[in-house]
Structures are given as structure tokens and as C-alpha cells.
C-alpha positions as CSV (number, residue, x, y, z in Angstrom):
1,X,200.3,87.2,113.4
2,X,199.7,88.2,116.8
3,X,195.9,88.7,118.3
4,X,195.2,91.6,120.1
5,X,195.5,90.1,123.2
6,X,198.9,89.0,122.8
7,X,200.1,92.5,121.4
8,X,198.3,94.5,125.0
9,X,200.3,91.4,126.9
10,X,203.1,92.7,125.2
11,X,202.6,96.2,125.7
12,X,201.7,95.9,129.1
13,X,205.1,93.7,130.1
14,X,207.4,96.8,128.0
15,X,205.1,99.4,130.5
16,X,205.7,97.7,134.1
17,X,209.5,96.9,132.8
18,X,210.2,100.4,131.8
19,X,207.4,103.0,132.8
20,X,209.6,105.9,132.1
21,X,210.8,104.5,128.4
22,X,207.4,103.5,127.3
23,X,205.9,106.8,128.8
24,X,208.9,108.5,126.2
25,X,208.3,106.7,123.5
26,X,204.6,107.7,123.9
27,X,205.5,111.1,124.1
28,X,207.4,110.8,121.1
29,X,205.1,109.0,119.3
30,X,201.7,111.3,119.9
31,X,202.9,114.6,118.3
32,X,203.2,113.5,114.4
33,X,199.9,112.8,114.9
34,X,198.1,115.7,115.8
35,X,198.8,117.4,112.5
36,X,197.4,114.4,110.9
37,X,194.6,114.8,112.9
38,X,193.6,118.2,112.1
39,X,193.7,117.8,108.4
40,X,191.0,115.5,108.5
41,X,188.9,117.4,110.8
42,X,189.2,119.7,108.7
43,X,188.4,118.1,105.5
44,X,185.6,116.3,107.3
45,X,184.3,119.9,108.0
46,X,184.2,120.6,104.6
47,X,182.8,117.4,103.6
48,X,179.6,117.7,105.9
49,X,179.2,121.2,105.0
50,X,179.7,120.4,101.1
51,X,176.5,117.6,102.2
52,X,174.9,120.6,103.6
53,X,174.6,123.1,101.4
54,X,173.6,120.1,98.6
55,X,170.9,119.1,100.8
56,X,169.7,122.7,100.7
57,X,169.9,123.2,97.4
58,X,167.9,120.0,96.6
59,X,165.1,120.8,99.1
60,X,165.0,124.6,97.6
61,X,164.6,122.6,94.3
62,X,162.1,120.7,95.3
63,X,160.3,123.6,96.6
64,X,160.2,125.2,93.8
65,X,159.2,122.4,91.2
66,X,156.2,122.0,94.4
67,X,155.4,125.9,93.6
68,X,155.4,125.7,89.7
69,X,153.4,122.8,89.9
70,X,150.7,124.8,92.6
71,X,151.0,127.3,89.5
72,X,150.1,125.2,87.2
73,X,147.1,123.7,88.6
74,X,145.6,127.6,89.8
């Protein structure tokens, strides 16, 4: 298995042997991701705001067990 180091050696020997191939296959390479990338943005979005609003309603829970109790004691 190759380290790290070896693979960037690697990819650095392709890029000063053939700048405008490796710059293609870049190019080529990038745009399948970007779809990929916006999915999970937007499923993180919905995560974190799904956290969110469950985090609200525990604290407005809380809250309100804090008032019954206040109640209770008047």
C-alpha cells in the first residue's frame, strides 16, 4: 500500500509530465462531485435544524415542568 507521500510524489511527477492532461482529468473529475456535495449540505441542513428545534422543545419542557413546579410550591 502506498503512504501518502509516495501517492503526492506520484501525482506530482503525472502534473509536471503532462500539466494539460492532469489539469483535464481534474476537470473531469470535479463535476460528479458537486451534486454529491450538495445533497449532504443539504441533509446536514436538515440534520442541525432537526437538533434545533429538539433542543427547543426540550428547554420549553423544561420551562414548563420549572413553572408547574413554581405553582405548586405558591
Amino acid at each position: 500500500m502506498l503512504g501518502i507521500k509516495a501517492w503526492a510524489g506520484i501525482v506530482v511527477e503525472r502534473a509536471a509530465e503532462d500539466p494539460f492532461g492532469f489539469l483535464t482529468a481534474v476537470i473531469l473529475a470535479l463535476p460528479p462531485l458537486f451534486p454529491a456535495s450538495a445533497v449532504l449540505s443539504w441533509k446536514l441542513a436538515k440534520m442541525i435544524e432537526a437538533r434545533e428545534k429538539e433542543q427547543k422543545e426540550k428547554q420549553k419542557h423544561q420551562e414548563n415542568i420549572a413553572k408547574a413546579k413554581g405553582l405548586k410550591k405558591g
